[in-house]
Every structure is written in structure tokens, then in C-alpha cells.
PADOKOL-719265 format. One record per residue (C-alpha): residue in one letter; residue number from 1; y, x, z. Coordinates in Angstrom, 2 decimals, padded with zeros to 5 digits. Layout:
% residues N
type,seq,Y,X,Z
A,NUM,Y,X,Z
...
END
This chain:
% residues 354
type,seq,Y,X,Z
X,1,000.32,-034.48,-008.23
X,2,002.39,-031.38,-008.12
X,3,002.82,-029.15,-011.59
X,4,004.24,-026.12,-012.66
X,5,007.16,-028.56,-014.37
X,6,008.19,-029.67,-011.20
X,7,011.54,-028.26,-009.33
X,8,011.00,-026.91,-005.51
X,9,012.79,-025.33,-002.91
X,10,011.84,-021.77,-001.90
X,11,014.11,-021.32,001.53
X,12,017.59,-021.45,000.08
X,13,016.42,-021.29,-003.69
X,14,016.36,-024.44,-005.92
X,15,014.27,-023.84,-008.53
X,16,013.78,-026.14,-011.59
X,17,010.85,-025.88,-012.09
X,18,007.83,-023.57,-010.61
X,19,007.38,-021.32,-013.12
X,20,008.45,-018.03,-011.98
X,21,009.16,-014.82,-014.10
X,22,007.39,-011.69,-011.99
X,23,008.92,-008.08,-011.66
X,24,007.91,-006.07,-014.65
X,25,008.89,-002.55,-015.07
X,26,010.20,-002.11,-019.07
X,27,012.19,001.56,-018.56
X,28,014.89,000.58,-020.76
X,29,017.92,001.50,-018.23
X,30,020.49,003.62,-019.42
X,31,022.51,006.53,-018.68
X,32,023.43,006.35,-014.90
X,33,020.50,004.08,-014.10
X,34,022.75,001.08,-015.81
X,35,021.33,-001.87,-017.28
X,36,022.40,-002.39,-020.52
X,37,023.19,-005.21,-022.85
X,38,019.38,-004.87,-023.71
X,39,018.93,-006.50,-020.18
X,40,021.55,-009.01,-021.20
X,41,019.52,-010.54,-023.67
X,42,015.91,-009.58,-022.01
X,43,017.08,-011.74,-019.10
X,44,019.14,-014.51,-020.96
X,45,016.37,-014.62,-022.99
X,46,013.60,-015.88,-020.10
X,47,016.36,-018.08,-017.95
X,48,014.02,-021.00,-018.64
X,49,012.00,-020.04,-015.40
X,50,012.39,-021.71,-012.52
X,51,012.88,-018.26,-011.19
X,52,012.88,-014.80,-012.20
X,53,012.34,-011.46,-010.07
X,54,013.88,-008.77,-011.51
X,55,012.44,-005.36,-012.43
X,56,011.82,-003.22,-009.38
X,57,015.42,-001.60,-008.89
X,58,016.09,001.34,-006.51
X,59,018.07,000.90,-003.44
X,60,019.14,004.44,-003.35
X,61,018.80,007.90,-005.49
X,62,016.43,008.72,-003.81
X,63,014.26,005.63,-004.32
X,64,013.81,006.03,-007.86
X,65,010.70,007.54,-009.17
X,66,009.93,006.56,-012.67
X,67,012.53,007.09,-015.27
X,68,015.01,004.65,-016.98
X,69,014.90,002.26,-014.10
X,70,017.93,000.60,-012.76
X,71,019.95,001.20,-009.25
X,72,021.78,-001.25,-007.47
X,73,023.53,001.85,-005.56
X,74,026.82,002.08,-007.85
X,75,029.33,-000.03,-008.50
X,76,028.84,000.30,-012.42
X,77,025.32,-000.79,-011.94
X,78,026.84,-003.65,-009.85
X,79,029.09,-004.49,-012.76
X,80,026.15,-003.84,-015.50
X,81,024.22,-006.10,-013.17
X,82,026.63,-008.93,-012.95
X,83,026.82,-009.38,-016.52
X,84,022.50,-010.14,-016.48
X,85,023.70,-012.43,-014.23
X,86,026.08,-014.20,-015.28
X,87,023.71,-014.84,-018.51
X,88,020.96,-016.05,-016.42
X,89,023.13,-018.45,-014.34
X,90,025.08,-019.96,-017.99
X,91,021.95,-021.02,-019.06
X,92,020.56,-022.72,-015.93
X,93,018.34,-019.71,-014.67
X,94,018.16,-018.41,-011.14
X,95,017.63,-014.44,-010.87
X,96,016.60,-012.22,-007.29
X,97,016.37,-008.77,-007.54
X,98,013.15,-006.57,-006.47
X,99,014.01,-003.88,-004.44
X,100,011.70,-001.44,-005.17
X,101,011.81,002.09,-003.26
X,102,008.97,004.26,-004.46
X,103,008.89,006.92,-001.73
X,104,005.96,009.52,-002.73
X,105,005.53,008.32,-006.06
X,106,007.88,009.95,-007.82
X,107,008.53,013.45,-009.82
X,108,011.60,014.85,-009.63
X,109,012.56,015.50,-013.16
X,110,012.94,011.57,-013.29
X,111,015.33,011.62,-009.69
X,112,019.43,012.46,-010.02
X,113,019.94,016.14,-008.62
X,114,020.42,015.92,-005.22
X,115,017.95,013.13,-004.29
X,116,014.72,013.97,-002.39
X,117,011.14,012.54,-002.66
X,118,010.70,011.41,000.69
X,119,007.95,008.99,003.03
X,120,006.43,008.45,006.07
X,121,004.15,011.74,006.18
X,122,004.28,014.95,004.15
X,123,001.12,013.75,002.00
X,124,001.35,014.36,-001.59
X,125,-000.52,010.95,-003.72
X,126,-003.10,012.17,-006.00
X,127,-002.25,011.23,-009.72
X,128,000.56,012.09,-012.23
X,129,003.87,010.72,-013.40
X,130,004.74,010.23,-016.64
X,131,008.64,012.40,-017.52
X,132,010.42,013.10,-020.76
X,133,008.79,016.02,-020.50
X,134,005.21,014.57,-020.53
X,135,003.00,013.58,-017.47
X,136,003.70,015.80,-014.07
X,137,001.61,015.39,-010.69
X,138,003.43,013.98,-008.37
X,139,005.78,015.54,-005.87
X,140,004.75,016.80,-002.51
X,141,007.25,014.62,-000.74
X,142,009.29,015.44,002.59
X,143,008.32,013.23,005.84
X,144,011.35,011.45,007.03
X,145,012.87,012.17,010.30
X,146,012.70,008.92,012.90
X,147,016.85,009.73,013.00
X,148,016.86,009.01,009.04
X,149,014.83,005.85,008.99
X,150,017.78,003.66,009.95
X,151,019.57,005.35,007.22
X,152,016.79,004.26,004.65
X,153,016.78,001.05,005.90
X,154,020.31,000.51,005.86
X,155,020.18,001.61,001.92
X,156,018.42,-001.47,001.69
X,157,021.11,-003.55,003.23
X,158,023.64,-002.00,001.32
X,159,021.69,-002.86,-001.51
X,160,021.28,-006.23,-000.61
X,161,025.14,-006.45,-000.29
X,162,025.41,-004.90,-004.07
X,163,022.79,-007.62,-004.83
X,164,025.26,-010.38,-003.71
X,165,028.58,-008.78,-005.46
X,166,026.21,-008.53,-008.70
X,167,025.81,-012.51,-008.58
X,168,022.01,-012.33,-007.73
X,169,020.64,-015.55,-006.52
X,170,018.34,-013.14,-003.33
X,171,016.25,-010.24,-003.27
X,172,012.73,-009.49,-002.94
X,173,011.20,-006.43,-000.78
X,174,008.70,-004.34,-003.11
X,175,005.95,-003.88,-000.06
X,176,002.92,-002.87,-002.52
X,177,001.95,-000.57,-005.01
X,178,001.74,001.93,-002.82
X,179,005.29,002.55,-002.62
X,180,007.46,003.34,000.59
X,181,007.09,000.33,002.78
X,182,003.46,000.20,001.77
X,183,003.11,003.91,002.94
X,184,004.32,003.05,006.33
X,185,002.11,000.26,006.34
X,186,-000.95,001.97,005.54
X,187,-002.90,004.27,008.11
X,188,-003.64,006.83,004.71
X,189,-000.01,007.51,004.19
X,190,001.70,007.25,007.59
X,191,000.37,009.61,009.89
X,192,003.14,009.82,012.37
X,193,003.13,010.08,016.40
X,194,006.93,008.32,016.63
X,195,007.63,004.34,017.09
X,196,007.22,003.95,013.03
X,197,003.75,005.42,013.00
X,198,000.24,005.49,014.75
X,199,-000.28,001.58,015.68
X,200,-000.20,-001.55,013.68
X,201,002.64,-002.70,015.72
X,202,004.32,000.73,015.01
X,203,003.21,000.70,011.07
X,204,004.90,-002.26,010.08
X,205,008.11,-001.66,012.00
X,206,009.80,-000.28,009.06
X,207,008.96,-003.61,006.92
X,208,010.23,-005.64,009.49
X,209,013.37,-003.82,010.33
X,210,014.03,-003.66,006.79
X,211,013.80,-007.35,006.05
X,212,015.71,-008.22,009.17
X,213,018.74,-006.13,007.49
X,214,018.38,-007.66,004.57
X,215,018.34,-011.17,006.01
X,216,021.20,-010.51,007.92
X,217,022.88,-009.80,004.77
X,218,021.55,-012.28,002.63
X,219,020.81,-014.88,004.98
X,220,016.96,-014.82,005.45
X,221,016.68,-018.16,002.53
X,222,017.78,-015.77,-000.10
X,223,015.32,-013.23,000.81
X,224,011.41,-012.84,000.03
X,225,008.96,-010.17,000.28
X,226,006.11,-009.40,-002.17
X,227,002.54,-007.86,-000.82
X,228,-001.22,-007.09,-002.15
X,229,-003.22,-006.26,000.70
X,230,-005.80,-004.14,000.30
X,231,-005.09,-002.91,-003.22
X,232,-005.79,001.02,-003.80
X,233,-003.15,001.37,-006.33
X,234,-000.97,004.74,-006.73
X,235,-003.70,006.18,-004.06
X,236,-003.04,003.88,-001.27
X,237,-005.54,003.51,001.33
X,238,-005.06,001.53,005.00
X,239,-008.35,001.47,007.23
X,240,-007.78,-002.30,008.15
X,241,-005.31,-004.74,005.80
X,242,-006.90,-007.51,007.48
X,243,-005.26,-006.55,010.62
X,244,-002.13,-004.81,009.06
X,245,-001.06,-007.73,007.01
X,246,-002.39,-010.25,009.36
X,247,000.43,-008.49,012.00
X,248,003.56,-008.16,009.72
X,249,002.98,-011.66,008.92
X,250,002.81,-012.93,012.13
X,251,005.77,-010.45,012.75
X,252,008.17,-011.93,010.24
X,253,007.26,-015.62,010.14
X,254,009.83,-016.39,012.91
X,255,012.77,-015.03,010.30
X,256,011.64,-018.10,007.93
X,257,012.05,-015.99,004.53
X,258,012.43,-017.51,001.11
X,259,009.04,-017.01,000.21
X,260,006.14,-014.44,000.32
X,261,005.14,-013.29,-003.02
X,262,000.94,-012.62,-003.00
X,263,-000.53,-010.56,-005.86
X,264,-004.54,-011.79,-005.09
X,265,-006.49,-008.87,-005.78
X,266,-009.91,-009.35,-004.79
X,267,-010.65,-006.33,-002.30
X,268,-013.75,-005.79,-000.39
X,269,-011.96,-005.02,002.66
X,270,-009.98,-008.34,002.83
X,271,-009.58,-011.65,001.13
X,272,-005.86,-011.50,001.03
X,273,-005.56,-015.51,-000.32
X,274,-008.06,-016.96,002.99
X,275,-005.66,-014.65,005.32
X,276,-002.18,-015.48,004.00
X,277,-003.33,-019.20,003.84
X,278,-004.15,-018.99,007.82
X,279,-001.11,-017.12,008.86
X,280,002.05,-017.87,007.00
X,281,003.99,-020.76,006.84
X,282,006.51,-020.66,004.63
X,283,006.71,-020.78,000.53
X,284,004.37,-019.30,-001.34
X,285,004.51,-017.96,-004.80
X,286,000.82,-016.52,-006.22
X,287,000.46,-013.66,-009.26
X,288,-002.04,-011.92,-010.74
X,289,-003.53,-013.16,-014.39
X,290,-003.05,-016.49,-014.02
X,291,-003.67,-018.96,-016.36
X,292,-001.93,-022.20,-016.99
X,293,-004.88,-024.21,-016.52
X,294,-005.53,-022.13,-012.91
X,295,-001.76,-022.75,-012.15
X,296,-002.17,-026.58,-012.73
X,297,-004.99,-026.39,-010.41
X,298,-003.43,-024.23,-007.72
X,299,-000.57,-026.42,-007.25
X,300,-002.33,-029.24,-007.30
X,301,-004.32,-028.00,-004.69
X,302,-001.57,-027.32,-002.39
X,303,-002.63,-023.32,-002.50
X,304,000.85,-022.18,-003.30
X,305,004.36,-023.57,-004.17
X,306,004.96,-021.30,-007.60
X,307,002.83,-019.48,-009.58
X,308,004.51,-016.00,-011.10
X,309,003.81,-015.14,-014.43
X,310,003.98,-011.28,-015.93
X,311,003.11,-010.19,-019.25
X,312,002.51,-013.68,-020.53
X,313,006.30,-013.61,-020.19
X,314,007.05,-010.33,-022.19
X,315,005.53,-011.49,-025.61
X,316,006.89,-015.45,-025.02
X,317,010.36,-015.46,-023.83
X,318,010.09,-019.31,-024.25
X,319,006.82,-019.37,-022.44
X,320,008.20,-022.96,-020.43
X,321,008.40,-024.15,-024.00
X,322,004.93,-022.91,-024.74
X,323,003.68,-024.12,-021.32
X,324,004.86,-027.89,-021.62
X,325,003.95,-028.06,-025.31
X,326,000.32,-026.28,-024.51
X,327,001.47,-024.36,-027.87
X,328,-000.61,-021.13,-027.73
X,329,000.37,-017.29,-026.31
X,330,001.89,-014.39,-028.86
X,331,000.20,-011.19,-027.57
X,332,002.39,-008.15,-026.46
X,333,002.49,-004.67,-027.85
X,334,001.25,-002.51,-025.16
X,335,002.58,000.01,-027.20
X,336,006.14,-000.46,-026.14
X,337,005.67,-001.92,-022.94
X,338,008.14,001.43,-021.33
X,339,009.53,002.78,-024.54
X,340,013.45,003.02,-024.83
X,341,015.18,000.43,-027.28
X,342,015.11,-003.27,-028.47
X,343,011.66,-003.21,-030.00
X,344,009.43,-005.17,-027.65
X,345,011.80,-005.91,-025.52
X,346,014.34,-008.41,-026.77
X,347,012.83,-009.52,-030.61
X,348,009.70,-011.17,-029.80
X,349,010.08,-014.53,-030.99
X,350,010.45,-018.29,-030.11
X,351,007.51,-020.84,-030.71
X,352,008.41,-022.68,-034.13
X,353,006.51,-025.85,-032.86
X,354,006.98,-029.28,-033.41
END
């Protein structure tokens, strides 16, 4: 019977076990978008995963919305990068990077002068951003031109290349939370009359374009793609996920990925785990408030290859250990879940177990 303790192969990834670490966004980056030795440690730290998916990391300037999160668009972030790495790997730990372009949702007091808030359609989200200077609504971004998409899209190859020079293991596409592939996905956000817009077909052109670039990069084994269908988040809205997803899917299973990465949301407008289990074919890895005892059962089951763990993983750096011992969970401070420095970050301690 297959467990969490057991090693697998997602495409071109050997994982030790299936316990994998998800994206998390902790706004400790420094000046420059860098990661610091904070992320050293943070990292080094959680290397007991089978696999962990970095913090959603901008491809570009002008992907970054929220502040203190880190690029992959310099060559000292490639260099601040490779040193995460490098701790990950001398421990035993894999590492892929999230690429995480936030399109509309962003304010520009968080964005380098010079970059633009840009997506699909001039439609501004409804909701606010939290800045050093407090919480801002967000921008009113500026619709792309169809003669700038490859540009965006090659951002993400370039990226992809910086991902690779950094030591990453792969890289993950960011296609929920309502940022920028997720607006050209979704029939709320993309309102365009060119070849990226109008039709399903049309919608998820950008998605798959982008993840062909970045398998031809990366090889397509080293590259995975993470979705929530349906989900409303950072006001996100699509008329029919059933049919949106159910199309890039059927789009990108010929390019045999690593793995998709599912957040199960329950949504009335589509039961994301019934579709994904009818039309993909490759490595799965499930999320969303999972428990170990649900994990166990998944696996077991055959209903997905890994099971990713979030904040579970912030408070219990050793949460393998914890796992394989059935020691119990240290709760998180939700207090500094974003705030600058070492304190919830890196000193949350080990299990003092038998």
C-alpha cells in the first residue's frame, strides 16, 4: 500500500518520499527582490520533503505585485537563489521554483519604477493590497498588446533558464489565484477579440504557450503547473471551469509535464478532483488542508501521487519527523506569517521526541 514515506517519480523528479512542501508566500525578500540568508535557512531548514515548491517568484518586474517577494529576473537573485539551493540539495532535498506572475493584482508602490501593472483586459480587480504605506486598491492595470504577449511569455522562459543557472531541480507555472495566466483563462478577466481571448481554445492559449517555452527550456519532466478551478479568489470569475480546465488539460497532456499541482476547492460550479481524475494522465500532487490521516488515505487510494503540505510546514520545519513519528503539530503565529525578519520564519523549533 502506497504512503506518504514512500519515494516516487514525478516526470524527471525523484522524490524521496511524497511529502511535498507547497508555495507559501512569507515577504521576507530583500533589497533588490534578493533572497536572503533568511531563505538559506527557511529552505535548508524543510529539505526533508520529498519536494519543495518555492514561494511564488516573479518572472519579470513587472510580475511582482506584493512586496518583499523574490525575482528570478537578475543575476544577483540568480546567485542569492543558488545558494537556497545548494542548501536544499546538501541535505538531500529537491527544490522547483513557482513562477508566479500576478498581472492585475498588484499596486504599484510595491513594483520597481518602470514596471507596469499589466493583463489580459483593462479591468481593475475589486479589493486592496497591502504596501508599506498601508492597504491601497488595486491598480487599474493596462491590457497587453497581442505583439507583447510573446514578450511575456518569453519572460517566463528566460526565467526558467535563470531557474536552471540557480540550481533549481524545475519550475512550477502559478495558473490560480487569480493571477495572470488565470486572467486569461477566465471569461471575467479576459475580454479580448484577438487569438488570446474570446473562446476557450483562445483563453488558454497563453497557458499553453507559456508552458511549451518553459518545457523547451527545462525539458517538459522538470516542469509542472499548479491550478484551482473554479476558485473566486483575488475576484476571479470564469462562466464555465468545467469546460476551461477540462480544455487546457486536454491541451497540455500531450507535453507529458512533471506533474499537475490541484488545490481541491469545493466550488459549486465544478468538482475540480472528479474532472482532473477523468482527464489527466500524468502525476498528480493534491493541496488544500490536508491531513495526514486524509493523505494516508489518498494515496492509498490511488487519488494522487503526493500530497502538498502548507502551513503545517511553517510552524514544523521537521514535519517528516513529526509525520513518521505521529508526534503532534506546533501551531504557527499568524501574526508573522508576511512580516520582515527571522521571527516566524526560521526559529520555530524541532520535535524533542523520543
Amino acid at each position: 500500500m502506497t504512503t506518504l514515506f514512500d519515494p516516487v517519480e514525478l516526470g524527471g523528479l525523484a522524490l524521496k518520499n511524497r511529502i511535498v512542501m507547497a508555495p507559501m508566500t512569507r515577504s521576507r525578500a530583500g533589497a533588490g527582490d534578493v533572497p536572503t540568508e533568511l531563505h538559506v535557512e527557511y529552505y535548508r531548514q524543510r529539505a526533508t520533503a520529498g519536494l519543495i515548491v518555492s514561494e511564488g517568484t516573479q518572472p519579470s518586474p513587472d510580475g511582482k505585485g506584493y512586496c518583499r517577494t523574490p525575482g528570478l529576473h537578475s543575476q544577483q537573485q540568480v546567485a542569492a537563489w543558488r545558494a537556497v539551493t545548494d542548501a536544499v540539495h546538501a541535505v538531500g532535498g529537491r527544490i522547483v521554483v513557482q513562477l508566479m506572475h500576478v498581472g492585475r493584482i498588484a499596486h504599484s508602490f510595491n513594483k520597481d519604477p518602470g514596471a507596469e501593472t499589466i493583463a489580459p483586459s483593462a479591468i481593475r480587480a475589486k479589493g486592496q493590497m497591502f504596501t508599506e504605506s498601508g492597504l491601497m486598491d488595486f491598480d487599474m492595470p493596462r491590457a497587453l498588446e497581442t505583439h507583447e504577449i510573446p514578450k511575456v511569455i518569453s519572460d517566463y522562459a528566460r526565467a526558467t533558464e535563470n531557474a536552471l543557472a540557480a540550481g533549481f531541480d524545475g519550475v512550477e507555472l502559478h495558473c490560480t489565484s487569480g493571477y495572470l495566466p488565470a486572467q486569461f483563462l477566465s471569461t471575467g478577466t479576459n475580454q479580448r477579440t484577438d487569438q488570446y481571448g474570446g473562446s476557450v481554445v483562445n483563453r488558454v492559449r497563453f497557458v499553453v504557450e507559456t508552458l511549451e517555452a518553459m518545457a523547451a527550456v527545462a525539458g517538459a519532466g522538470r516542469v509542472g503547473f499548479r491550478i484551482c478551478p473554479g476558485i473566486p479568489f483575488n475576484d476571479l470569475h470564469d462562466d464555465n471551469p468545467a469546460e476551461t480546465f477540462e480544455t487546457l488539460l486536454t491541451t497540455v497532456l500531450p507535453l507529458k509535464l512533471a506533474y499537475l499541482h490541484l488545490i481541491y476547492v469545493p466550488s459549486p460550479q465544478v468538482d475540480s478532483l472528479q474532472l482532473v481524475k477523468r482527464v489527466w494522465q500524468g502525476p498528480l500532487i493534491l493541496n488544500e488542508s490536508i491531513t495526514f490521516e486524509q493523505a494516508q488515505q489518498l494515496l492509498a487510494a490511488g487519488t494522487a501521487d503526493a500530497i502538498s503540505f502548507g502551513r503545517p510546514f511553517i510552524a514544523n520545519p521537521d514535519l517528516v519527523e513529526r509525520f513518521s513519528h505521529g508526534a503532534p503539530l506546533a501551531p504557527f503565529d499568524h501574526h508573522t506569517l508576511y512580516t520582515p525578519g527571522a521571527k516566524g520564519y526560521i526559529d520555530y523549533p524541532h520535535w524533542q521526541g523520543a
